[in-house]
N, C-alpha and C positions, 0 to 999 in steps of 0.2 A: 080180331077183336081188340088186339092192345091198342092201349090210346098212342097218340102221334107221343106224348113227354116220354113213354117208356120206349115204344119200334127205334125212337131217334138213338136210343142211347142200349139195345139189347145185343150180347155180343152172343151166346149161345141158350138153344134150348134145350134140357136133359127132361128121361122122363124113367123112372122105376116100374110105369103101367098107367092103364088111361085115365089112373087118378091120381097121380103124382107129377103131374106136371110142371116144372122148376123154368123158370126163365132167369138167367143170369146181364145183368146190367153191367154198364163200366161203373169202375171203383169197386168194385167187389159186393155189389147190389144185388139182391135176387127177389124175385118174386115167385113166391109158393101159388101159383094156380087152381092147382086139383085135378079138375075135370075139365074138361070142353064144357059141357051144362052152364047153364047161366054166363056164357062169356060176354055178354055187353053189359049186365049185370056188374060184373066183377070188371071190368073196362070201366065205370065208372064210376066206381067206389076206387081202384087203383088210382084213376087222377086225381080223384079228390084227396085221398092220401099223402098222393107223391105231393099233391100242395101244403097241405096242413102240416104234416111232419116230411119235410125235404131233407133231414140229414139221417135217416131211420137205414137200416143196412136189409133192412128185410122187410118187406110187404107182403100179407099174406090175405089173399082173397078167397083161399080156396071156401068159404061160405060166404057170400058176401055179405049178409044179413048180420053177420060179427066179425068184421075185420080186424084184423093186429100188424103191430109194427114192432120191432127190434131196434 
C-alpha cells in the first residue's frame, strides 16, 4: 500500500508488533505506520504529506484521520 514517492525511496521495515509498524526512508526519513488497518487510507494522506511538508523527518499516519509531521 506505500505510495510510489515513498517504495522509491524505503530502505528498511522495523516493527515492535502488528501495531508498530516503522518504515525507514533515505536521509534518515521514517514513517510511523501503526497497523496494516486502513493502509490505502494512510497511503494517501502519506502522499499528500510527503507533498505538502517534503522536508519533515518523520510522517506519522498511523491514524490517518490526524496526521503529523516532525
Amino acid at each position: 500500500a506505500l505510495p510510489d514517492t515513498a517504495a522509491e525511496r524505503a530502505e528498511s521495515v522495523t516493527t515492535r508488533g502488528p501495531d508498530a509498524i516503522v518504515i525507514h526512508l533515505t536521509e534518515g526519513v521514517t514513517v510511523e505506520w501503526g497497523s496494516a488497518e486502513r493502509s490505502a487510507d494512510k497511503a494517501l494522506v502519506l502522499s499528500s504529506l510527503m507533498t505538502a511538508v517534503p522536508d519533515a523527518k518523520v510522517y506519522n499516519v498511523s491514524a490517518p484521520d490526524h496526521p503529523a509531521t516532525r
